[in-house]
N, C-alpha and C positions, 0 to 999 in steps of 0.2 A: 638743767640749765641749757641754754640755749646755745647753737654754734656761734652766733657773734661772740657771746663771751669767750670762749675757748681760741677763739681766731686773735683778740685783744691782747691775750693773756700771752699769744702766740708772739707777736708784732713787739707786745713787752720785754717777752724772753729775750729775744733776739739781739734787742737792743741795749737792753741791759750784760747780756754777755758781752758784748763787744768791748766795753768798758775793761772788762778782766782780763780779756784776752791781750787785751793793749798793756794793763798792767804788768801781765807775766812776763810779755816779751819786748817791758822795754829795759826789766834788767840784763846788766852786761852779762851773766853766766850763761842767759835762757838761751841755748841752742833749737834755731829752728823746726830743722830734721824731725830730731829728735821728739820736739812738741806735740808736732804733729803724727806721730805714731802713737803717743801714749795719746793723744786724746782722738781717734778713732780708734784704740783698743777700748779708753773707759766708754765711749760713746756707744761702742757693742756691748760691753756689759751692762748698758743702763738700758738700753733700747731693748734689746734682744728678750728680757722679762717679758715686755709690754707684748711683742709683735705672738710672743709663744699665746700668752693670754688672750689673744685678739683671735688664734691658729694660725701659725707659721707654715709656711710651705715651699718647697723647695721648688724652683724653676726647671721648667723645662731644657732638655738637652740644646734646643734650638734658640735659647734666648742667650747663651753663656758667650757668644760671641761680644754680642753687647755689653752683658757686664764687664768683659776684660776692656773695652773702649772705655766704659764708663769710670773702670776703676782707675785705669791708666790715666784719663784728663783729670779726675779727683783728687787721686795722688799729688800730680804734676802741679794741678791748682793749689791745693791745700798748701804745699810747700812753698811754693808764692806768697800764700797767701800771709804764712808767719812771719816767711821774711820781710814782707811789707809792712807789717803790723808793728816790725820791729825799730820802724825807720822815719812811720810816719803817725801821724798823730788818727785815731778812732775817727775823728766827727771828718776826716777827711775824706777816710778810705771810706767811710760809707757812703758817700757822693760819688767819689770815683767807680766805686762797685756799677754802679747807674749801667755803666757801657755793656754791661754783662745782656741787658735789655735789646742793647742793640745787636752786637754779638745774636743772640738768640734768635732774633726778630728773621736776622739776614741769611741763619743756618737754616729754621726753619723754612724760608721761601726756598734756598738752594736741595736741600735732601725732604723737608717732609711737602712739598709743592705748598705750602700755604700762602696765598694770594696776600700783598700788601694794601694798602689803605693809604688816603692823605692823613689822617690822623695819625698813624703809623711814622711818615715822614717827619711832621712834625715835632710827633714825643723826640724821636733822633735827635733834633734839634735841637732841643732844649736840655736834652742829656748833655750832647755834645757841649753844649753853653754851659752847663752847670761846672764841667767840668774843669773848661778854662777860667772860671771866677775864681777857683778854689787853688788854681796855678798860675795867677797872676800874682806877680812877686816882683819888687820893683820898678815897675813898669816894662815889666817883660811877662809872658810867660814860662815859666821853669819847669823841664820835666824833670825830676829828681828819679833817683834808682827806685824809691822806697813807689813813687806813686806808680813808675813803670809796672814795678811788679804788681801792685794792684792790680791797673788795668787789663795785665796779662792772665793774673787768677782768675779777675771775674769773666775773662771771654773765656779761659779754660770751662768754669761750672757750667757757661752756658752753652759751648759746644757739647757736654758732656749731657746736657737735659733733654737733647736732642735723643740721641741714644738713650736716654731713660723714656724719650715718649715711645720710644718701639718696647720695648720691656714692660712697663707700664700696659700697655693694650691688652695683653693677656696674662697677666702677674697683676697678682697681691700687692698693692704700694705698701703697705706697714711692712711686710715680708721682703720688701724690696728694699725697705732704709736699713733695716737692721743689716741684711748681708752688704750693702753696698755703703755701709758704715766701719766693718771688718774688711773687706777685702781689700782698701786704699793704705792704710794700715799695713796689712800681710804683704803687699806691694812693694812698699817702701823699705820694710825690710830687706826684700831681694833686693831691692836695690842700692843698700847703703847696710850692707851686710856691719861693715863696723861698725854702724849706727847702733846695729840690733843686739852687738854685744853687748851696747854699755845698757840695754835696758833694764836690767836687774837694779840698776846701781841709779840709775836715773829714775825708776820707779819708786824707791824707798827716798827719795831726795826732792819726790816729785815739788814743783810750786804749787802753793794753795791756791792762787789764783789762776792757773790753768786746770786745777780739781771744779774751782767755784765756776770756769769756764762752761766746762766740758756739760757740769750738772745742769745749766740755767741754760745750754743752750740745748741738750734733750730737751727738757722742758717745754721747751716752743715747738719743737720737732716734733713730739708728743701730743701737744694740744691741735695743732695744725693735721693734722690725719682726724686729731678728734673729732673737731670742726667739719671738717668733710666724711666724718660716718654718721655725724647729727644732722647731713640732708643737705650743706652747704655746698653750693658750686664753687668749681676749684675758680672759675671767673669773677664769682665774689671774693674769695679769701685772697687771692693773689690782688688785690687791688687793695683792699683794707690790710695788706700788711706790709704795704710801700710807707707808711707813716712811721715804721722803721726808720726812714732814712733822715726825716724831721729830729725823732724822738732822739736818735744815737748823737744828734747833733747838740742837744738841748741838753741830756746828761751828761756827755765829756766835757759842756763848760762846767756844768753844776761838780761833779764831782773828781773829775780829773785835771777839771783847771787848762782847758783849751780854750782858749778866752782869743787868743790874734786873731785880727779882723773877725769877729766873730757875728756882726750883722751881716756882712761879707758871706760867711759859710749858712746864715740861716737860708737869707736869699737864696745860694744855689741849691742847700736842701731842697728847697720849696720848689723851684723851677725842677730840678733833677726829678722828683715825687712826681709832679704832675707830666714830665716826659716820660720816666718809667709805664706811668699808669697809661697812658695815648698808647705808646709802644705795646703793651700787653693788650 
């Protein structure tokens, strides 16, 4: 098969976990924290097969700098990221994600020198725009806590890519998702020590839909490496799996019943997708 299909299949995962993920954490028990530890623990036990399969190899002494950057904005994002998920509605936060584009866009020009573009400018634009359609709320804008945190996770992932592109240069990327899959994980334990007691207990109690999460979103993370060892440029696939942000919007009406203003949220998908992609 070909790398488009795997890159589709990718775009699909993604968007369809998102759905589960919202599921899990918008019952009252689902503890954020804690979420997010057991699904970068199952996320290394699912990935971690593949990366040994593919040969695994362990990083140089001179790159571990960076993994601790990376694992630390990961962490810091991820835990954002549940607690937003917990507050606001899927077809949202993946619009809101969009900034994560610009975030990246403006690290990139500051630490890796990459030169900007008018096209570049523009995507900004229409990120930015997408974003306020989807916080327009009474004839005001609204920022609420749930989207703060979004906004804040997705600049966290994208400062953090930054520091994966130096990793990246001379590392294995399959070899790369698997540990910097565990590490974020192991992180948050030190950091919420009694988070990590109750994991025994939280483990045997886990939500299915954080299990159905965790699996369908290896899945895309899976296929998405695939795609790029079938010959695909990462400058193709990162462009054909912005329809992500269309698709996640289209299935939280379908199946999660996020229906308010919902012409409203396609429009800014649509604007949001086409700034992301100028942006990249």
């Amino acid at each position: 098969m070909s790398w488009l299909f795997f890159i589709l299949i990718s775009a699909l995962a993604v968007s369809v976990a998102a759905l589960f993920q919202r599921l899990a954490m918008k019952e009252e028990a689902s503890d954020p924290v804690l979420s997010t530890i057991i699904f970068q623990l199952l996320l290394t036990a699912i990935i971690t097969p593949f990366a040994i399969s593919q040969g695994f190899v362990w990083p140089s002494f001179d790159l571990w700098p960076f993994f601790l950057l990376s694992t630390l904005l990961y962490a810091v994002g991820s835990v954002m990221l549940f607690l937003s998920i917990k507050l606001i509605e899927a077809s949202e936060m993946t619009i809101l994600s969009g900034v994560g584009a610009i975030a990246a866009m403006i690290s990139a020009y500051i630490f890796l020198g990459e030169r900007l573009v008018w096209s570049q400018y523009l995507g900004a634009m229409l990120v930015l725009l997408s974003v306020l359609m989807v916080q327009y709320r009474g004839q005001k804008f609204v920022f609420h806590k749930g989207a703060i945190l979004a906004l804040a996770a997705a600049s966290f992932f994208a400062f953090a890519t930054v520091s994966d592109v130096f990793i990246i240069k001379s590392y294995d990327a399959i070899s790369f998702t698997s540990l910097i899959s565990l590490l974020p994980g192991l992180m948050l334990c030190f950091l919420y020590p009694k988070k990590s007691l109750q994991l025994p207990k939280a483990i045997k109690t886990v939500n299915k839909n954080l299990i159905a999460y965790t699996l369908i979103y290896s899945i895309g993370t899976i296929t998405f490496y695939t795609a790029l060892g079938k010959g695909a440029l990462l400058s193709q696939v990162s462009v054909i799996m912005r329809i992500n942000i269309i698709l996640t919007v289209l299935l939280a009406a379908v199946f999660l019943k996020e229906r308010d203003n919902f012409y409203r949220k396609v429009i800014a998908a649509l604007i949001c997708m086409a700034g992301v992609i100028l942006v990249a």
